[in-house]
N, C-alpha and C positions, 0 to 999 in steps of 0.2 A: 426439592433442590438437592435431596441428600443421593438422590439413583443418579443425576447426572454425573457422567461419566467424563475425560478427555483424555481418548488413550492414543496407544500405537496403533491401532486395529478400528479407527474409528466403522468403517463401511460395517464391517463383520456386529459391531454392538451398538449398531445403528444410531449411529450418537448425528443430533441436528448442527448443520453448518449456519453462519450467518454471513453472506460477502456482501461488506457495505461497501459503497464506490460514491464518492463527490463526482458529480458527475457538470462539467460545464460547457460539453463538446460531446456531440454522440458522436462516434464513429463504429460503424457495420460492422466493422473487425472484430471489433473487441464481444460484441453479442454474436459473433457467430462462432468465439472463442470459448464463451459460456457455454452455448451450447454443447458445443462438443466436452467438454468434462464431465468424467463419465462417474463423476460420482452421483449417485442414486440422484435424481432430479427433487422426490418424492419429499426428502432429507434437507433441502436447499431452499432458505429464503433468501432474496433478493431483496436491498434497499439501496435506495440512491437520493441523494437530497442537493438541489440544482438551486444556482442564483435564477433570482427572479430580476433578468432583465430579457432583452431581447432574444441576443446568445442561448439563454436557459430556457427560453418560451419554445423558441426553434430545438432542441436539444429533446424538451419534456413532450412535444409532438411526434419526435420520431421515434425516438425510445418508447411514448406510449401504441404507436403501430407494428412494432416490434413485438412487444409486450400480445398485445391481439392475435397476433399469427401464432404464437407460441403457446399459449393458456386457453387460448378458444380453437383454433383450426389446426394447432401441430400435435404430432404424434403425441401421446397417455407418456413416454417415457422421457420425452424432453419438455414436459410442461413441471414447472417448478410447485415446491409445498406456496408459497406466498409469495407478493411483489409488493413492496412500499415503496412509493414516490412521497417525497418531501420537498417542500423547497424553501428556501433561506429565508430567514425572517432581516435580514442583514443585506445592505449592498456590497458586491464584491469590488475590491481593494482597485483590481484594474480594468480602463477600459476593454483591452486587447485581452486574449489568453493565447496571442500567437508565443508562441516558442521564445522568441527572442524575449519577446517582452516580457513573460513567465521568467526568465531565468537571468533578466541584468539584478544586478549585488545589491542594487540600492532601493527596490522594488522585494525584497526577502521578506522583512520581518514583518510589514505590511501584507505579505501574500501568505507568508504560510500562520501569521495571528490569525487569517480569515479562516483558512481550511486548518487549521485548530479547531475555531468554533463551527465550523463546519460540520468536520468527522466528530467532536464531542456531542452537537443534538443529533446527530443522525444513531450515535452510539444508544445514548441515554433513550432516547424513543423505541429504539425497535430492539436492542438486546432483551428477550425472555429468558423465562426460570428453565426454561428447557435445551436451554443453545449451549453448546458442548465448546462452538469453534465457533469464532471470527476471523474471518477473512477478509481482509482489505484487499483491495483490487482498484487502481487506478483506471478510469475510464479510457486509458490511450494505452492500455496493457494489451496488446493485439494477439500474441503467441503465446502460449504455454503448454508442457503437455497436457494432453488430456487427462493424467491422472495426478495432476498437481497437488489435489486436496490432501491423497492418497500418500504419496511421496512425505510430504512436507510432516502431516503429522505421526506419518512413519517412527520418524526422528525423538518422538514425546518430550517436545521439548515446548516449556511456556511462551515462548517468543521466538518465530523464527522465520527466515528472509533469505528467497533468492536473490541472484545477481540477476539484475535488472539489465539488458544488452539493447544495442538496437541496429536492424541492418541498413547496408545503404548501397548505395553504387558508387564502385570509385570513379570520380572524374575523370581521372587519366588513364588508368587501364581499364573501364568499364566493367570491372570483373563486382559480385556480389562479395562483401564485407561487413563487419559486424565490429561495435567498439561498444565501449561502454557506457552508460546513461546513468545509471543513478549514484551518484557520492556520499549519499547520508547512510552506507553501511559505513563501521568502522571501525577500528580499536584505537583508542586512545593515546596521546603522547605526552610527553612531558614539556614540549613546545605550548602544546593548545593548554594545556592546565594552567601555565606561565601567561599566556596571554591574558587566560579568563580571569585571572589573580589580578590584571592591571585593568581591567575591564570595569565601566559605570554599571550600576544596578540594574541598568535598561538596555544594555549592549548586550547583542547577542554576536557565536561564533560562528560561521558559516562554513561550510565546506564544499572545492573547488574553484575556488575564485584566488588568482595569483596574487592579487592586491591582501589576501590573509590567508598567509601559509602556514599551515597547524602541524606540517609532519606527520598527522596521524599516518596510520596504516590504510590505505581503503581498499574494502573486500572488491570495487571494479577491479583494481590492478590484479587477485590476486587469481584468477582465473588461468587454468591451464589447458592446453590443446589435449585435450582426449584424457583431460583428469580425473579423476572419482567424482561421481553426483555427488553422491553420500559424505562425502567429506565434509567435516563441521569445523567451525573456529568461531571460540570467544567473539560478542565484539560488544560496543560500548554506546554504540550511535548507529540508528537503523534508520531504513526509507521506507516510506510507504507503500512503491510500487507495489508489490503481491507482498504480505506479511499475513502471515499466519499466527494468531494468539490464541491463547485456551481462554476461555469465557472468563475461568473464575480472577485470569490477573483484571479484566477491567473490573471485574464485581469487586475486587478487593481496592479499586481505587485510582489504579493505571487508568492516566487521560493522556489526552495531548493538552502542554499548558499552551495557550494562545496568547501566554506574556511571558517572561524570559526565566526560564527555572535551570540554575546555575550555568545561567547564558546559553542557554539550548531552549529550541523550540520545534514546537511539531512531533514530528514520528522521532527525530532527535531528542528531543524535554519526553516525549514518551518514554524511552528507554533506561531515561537517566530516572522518570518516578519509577520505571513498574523496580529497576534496580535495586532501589532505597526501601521498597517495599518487600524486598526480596526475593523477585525473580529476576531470572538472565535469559540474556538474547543470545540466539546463534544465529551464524550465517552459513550458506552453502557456497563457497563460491566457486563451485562449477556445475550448479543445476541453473540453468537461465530461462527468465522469461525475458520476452522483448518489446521494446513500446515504442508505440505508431512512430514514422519518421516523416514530418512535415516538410 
């Protein structure tokens, strides 16, 4: 434990990744988006842990044909160190995981309690004494650069998160466009602290929904046309989309709580333990990755 390493130079001191992804929808994209990251394959476990209903039956079948072409008949340098499939010992919260139904306000604390317990056994199973990096990676993460892993822990930073985007076609000028998707980066306001203050024990705060407006700051807005990657900002409340962690914040206790921890939950209640334990998050908000557009 004591040679593990989690620096700026990860590739050069060959330090081992781990990109866990809940996965409950395979889409092609996002595996041929793995692929192409060019950090060391050799370096890279893969784990993913899926509902066991239907959805996830169809999901764990094509992902494991996937899996086949790439470890048995694809190239020595795109076949990864290891691949764990898991799958839920739990049923997921909702029938649908379409878009819309993932993201109504009243269907939240229900959805993201589940992928708490989710990302927490998939954590607890497959994190080793040897894994330098954790890598979250959302299954509908389709774009990133190739050298994201590279980038991200550049920065040496214990917690840190790009800006999530995603493209689309405009309706009315057909022209190609890109807005923002994920809201759970953020720095904190004196709004949402006032809310959380009159808040029941079991109430959680949510972010982007007009019905509870918190003022924070969010890193989506904060993105500029042709900004610095590299630019870093504090923040307070992070998403899961692509998040990069150093091993030792989970070893030291950083979870996602799956019940309400100072009314925050998820990658959100993530940020606020790994905090209190005394690590902090950064965001990049003009390095972007971007997730599927249904």
């Amino acid at each position: 434990m004591n040679n593990v390493t989690s620096t700026n130079s990860p590739e050069a001191n060959r330090e081992t990744i781990l990109i866990l992804t809940p996965l409950a929808r395979f889409y092609q994209e996002y595996w041929d988006n793995l692929l192409q990251l060019s950090y060391p394959h050799e370096l890279v476990t893969l784990a993913f842990i899926i509902p066991k209903n239907r959805e996830g039956n169809a999901a764990t079948t094509a992902l494991q044909e996937q899996i086949a072409k790439t470890q048995k008949s694809g190239p020595e340098k795109k076949r990864f160190a290891s691949i764990i499939i898991e799958r839920q010992d739990f049923d997921p919260p909702l029938a649908s995981q379409s878009e819309g139904e993932r993201h109504k306000m009243e269907n939240q604390k229900a959805r993201r309690a589940a992928m708490s317990k989710a990302r927490n056994s998939l954590l607890f199973t497959t994190l080793g004494p040897s894994t330098s990096w954790v890598l979250w990676l959302d299954s509908d993460i389709v774009e990133t650069p190739p050298t994201l892993i590279q980038d991200l822990a550049s920065h040496d930073k214990p917690i840190i998160v790009p800006n999530c985007f995603q493209r689309y076609t405009d309706s009315k000028t057909k022209q190609a466009k890109e807005r923002p998707y994920d809201f759970n980066s953020w720095q904190d306001s004196e709004t949402a602290r006032k809310l959380g203050e009159g808040m029941g024990n079991d109430d959680i705060l949510l972010e982007g929904y007009a019905d509870m407006a918190t003022y924070r700051t969010l890193m989506a807005y904060l993105a500029e046309e042709e900004g610095d990657r590299n630019q870093e900002i504090p923040l307070d409340g992070v998403g899961g989309t692509a998040l990069l962690v150093k091993a030792e914040v989970h070893r030291d206790g950083a979870m996602f709580p799956p019940f309400p921890f100072y009314h925050l939950i998820e990658t959100e209640g993530f940020a606020k333990m790994a905090k209190r334990l005394g690590w902090s998050a950064t965001g990049l908000p003009n390095y972007k990755v971007y997730h599927y557009n249904e």
